[in-house]
C-alpha positions in Angstrom: 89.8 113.6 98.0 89.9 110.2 99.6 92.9 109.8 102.0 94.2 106.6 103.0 96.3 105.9 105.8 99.9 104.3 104.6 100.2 100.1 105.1 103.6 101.0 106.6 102.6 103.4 109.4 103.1 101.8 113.0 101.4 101.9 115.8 102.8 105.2 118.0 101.7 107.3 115.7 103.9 108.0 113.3 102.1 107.5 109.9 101.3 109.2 106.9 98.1 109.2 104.7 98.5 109.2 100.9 95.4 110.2 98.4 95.9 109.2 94.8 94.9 111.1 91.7 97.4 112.4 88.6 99.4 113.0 91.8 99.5 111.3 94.7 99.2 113.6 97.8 101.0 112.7 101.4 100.3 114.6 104.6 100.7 113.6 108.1 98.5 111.7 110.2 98.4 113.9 113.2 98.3 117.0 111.5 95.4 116.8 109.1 95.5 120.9 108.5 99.0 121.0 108.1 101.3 120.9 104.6 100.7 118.5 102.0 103.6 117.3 99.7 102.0 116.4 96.3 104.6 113.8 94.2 103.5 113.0 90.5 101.9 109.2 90.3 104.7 108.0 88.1 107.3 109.5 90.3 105.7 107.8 93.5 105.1 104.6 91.7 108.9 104.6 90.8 110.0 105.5 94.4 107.7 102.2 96.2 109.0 99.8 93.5 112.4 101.0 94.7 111.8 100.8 98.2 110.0 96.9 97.7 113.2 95.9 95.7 115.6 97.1 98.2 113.8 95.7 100.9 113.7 92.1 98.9 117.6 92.2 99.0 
């Protein structure tokens, strides 16, 4: 799994990384071991396009 680190994390360390497959995966930066949440790709597509259209408003 290739993990990428989100274009919205900010510098202090608060980020997420996000791995893409049927699902896409998201786990936090600073805690690489730690839990995973694992959101369908169509569900997560659905969820940025709402969060880019909100922030165009």
């Amino acid at each position: 799994m290739e993990w990428r680190k989100s274009t919205h994390s900010v510098e202090n360390g608060n980020c997420v990384e996000v791995a893409s497959a049927a699902a896409v995966m998201i786990r936090d930066t600073q805690d690489r071991d730690g839990a995973t949440l694992t959101v369908p790709a169509p569900a997560w597509r659905a969820f940025t396009a709402e969060i880019r259209a909100g922030s165009a408003r």
